[in-house]
N, C-alpha and C positions, 0 to 999 in steps of 0.2 A: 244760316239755315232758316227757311221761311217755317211761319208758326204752322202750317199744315203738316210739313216735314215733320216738326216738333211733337206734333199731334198724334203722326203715327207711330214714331219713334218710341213716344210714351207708352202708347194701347201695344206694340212689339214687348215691350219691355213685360207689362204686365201679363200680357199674355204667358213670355215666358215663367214668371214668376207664380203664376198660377197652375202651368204642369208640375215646375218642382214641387209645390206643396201637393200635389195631387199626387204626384209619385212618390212622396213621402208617407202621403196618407194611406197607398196602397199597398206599401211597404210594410209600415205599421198593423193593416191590419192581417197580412199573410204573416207577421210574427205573430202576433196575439189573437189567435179564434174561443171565441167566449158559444159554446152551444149549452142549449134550454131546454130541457126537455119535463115534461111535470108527468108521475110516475104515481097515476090513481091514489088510493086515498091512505099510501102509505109517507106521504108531506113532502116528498121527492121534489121540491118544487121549483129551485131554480140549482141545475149542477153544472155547474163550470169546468170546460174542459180547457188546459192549461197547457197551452204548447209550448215543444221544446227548445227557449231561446236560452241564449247563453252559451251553446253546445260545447266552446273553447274553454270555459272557466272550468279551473282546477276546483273541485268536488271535497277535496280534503278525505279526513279520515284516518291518515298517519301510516298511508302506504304512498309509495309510488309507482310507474310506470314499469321497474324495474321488479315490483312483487310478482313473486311467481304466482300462477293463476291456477288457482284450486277449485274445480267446481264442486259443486256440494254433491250428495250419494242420490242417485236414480236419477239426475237430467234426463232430460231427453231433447230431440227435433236438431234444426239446423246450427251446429257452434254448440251444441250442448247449452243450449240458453233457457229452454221450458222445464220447469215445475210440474209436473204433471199430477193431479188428482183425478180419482173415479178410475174405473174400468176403461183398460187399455181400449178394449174391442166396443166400448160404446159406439151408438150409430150416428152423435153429433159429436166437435167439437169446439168447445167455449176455449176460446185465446183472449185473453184479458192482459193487458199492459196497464202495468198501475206504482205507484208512486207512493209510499207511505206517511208521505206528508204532505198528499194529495187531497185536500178538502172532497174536492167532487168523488174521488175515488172514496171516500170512507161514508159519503150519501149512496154513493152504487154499491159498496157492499154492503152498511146496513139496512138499505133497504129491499135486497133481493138476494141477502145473505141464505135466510131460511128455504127461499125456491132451488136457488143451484144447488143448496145443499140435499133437497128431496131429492130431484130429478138424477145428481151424483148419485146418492144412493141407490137408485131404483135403476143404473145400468142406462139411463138415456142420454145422459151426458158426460165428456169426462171433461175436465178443465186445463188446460196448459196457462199456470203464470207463467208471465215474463215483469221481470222489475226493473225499474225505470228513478233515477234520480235528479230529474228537471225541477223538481223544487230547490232541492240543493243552489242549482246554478243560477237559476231564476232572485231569491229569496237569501242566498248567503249561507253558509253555515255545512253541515254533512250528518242531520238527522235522516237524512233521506238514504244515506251509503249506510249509516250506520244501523239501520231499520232491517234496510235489507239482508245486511250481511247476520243479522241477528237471526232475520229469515231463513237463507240459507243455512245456518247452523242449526236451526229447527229442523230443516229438512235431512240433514244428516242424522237427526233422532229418531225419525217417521214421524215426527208431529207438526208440518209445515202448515198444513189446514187449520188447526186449532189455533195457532202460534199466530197465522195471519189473520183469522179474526177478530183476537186479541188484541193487534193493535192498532187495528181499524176501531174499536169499541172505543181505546184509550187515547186515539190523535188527539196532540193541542193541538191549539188554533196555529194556523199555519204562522205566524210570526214568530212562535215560540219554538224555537232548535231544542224541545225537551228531548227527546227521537237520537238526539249526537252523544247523551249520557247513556254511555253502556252499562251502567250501573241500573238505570232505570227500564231499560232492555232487559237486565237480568231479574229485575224485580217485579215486570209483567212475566217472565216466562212462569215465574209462582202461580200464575191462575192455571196453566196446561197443565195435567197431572204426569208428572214421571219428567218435564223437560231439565228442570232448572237443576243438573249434575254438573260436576265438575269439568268433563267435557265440552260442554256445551259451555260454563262461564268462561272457558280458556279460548273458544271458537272466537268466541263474543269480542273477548279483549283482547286478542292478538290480532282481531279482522281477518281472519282465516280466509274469507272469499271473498274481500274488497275488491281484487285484479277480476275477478269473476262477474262481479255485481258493475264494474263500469264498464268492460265488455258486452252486459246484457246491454246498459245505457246506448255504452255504441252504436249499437246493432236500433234500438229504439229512436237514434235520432238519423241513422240511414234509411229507416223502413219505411221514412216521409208521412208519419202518422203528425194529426192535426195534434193531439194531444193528449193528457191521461185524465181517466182512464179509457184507453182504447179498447172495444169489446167485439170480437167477431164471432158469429156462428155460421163454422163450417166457411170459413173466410168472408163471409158478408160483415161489414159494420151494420152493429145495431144497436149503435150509442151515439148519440139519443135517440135516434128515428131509424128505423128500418122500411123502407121506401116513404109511405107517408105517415107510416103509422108509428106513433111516441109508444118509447120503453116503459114498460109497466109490467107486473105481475103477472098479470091474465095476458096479453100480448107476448112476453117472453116465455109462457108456459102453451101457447098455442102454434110459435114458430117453431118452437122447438118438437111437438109434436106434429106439424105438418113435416117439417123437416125429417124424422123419424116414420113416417107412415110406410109401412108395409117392412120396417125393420127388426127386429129381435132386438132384447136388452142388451148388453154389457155384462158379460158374467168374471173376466177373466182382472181377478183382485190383485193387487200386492201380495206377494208370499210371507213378508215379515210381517209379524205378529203388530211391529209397530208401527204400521206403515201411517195407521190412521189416529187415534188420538181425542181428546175432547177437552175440554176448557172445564176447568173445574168445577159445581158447582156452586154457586153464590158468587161468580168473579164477573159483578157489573161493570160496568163500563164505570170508572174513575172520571 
């Protein structure tokens, strides 16, 4: 073979070697989407949204596939999978897909916690959680199943709002699987007033709606979402950006009013006394 031969055989070679790591790289980054969004002057500043790889990794939690699937009391929407807060009949809906050991998720709800929470009130918006445990499978461990199912068992009391802010307030750092001790689940629900009954610790430790809670997963890693926490209004994503313009305060309290314009509140409540709930007072963030 002459050295020209040689020559192009070599630059063939690299060439191929150069798509594969390019198709590596593009690979790597449709698994992994890192978005940034800084969220005015409440320090929002860098929140990471964490997509769902690992989808095949067993989640744990001390159910199997063979547990029968309980969903929690007042579901709603498609598969019975949404959470629903706020007034049925409100004129927007907030769908949020979120992860309890979801760093970014616990910057979006501490820092836009108090707005959804007006606007819930005031009949303009209602909320549908859906929960999502890609930390789990991402990071190891099942404080993310165990969170939820904790969650759900709140919702079975009427105290799911109070219950999820709770332990948004109280996430470790995500390294730390503190979230998988149901012991320590049952010892935040002591800041909700009226949760933490017998009921409810039984929920807790027999994982009452783990079949339930990796169902939602399922459905969260079919639904082709980039990551948690996923946030739409009225089915638009508007996390982090909603066309050009970044999630903030003032921005999420004006879409949501444009949104709304020429609509009526939201009158029509939950009928159970308990539907709704509050966080005790003095029960800081630990």
């Amino acid at each position: 073979m002459s050295e020209n031969q040689e020559r192009k055989r070599g630059a063939r070679e690299r060439l191929q070697q150069e798509r594969a790591r390019e198709k590596a790289r593009e690979k790597r980054r449709r698994t992994l989407i890192v978005a940034s969004a800084v969220v005015g002057v409440l320090g929002l500043a860098a929140v990471a949204g964490l997509v769902a790889a690992n989808s095949g990794k067993d989640e744990g939690g001390g159910t199997t596939d063979a547990s029968p699937l309980l969903a929690p009391s007042g579901v709603q929407g498609e598969e019975q999978l949404a959470i629903p807060v706020g007034a049925a009949d409100a004129p927007s809906t907030l769908t949020v897909w979120e992860d309890f050991r979801c760093p970014a998720c616990a910057q979006f709800e501490n820092a836009l916690r108090d707005t959804i929470h007006e606007l819930e009130k005031a009949g303009q918006i209602k909320i549908d959680y859906h929960l999502a445990t890609i930390i789990d499978g991402n990071m190891g461990g099942s404080g993310s199943l165990r969170a939820a199912n904790a969650a759900a068992c709140a919702q079975d009391a009427g105290k799911f709002a109070p219950y999820h802010d709770v332990l948004y307030m109280n996430q470790p750092p995500e390294p730390d699987d503190a979230f998988a001790d149901n012991g320590k689940l049952i010892e935040l629900a002591g800041k909700v007033e009226g949760l933490d009954t017998p009921a409810f610790r039984s929920c807790v430790e027999e994982g009452k709606h783990d079949a339930w809670v990796k169902k939602s997963n399922e459905a969260f890693q079919a639904g082709g979402f980039s990551g948690t926490p996923t946030v739409l209004l009225n089915g638009e994503s508007i996390f982090p950006t909603k066309g050009k313009e970044q999630i903030s305060v003032a921005n999420f309290k004006k879409w949501v009013k444009e949104a709304n314009e020429g609509k009526p509140p939201g009158t029509e409540r939950p009928a159970s006394p308990t539907g709704g709930g509050s966080a005790s007072p003095g029960a800081p963030a630990s």
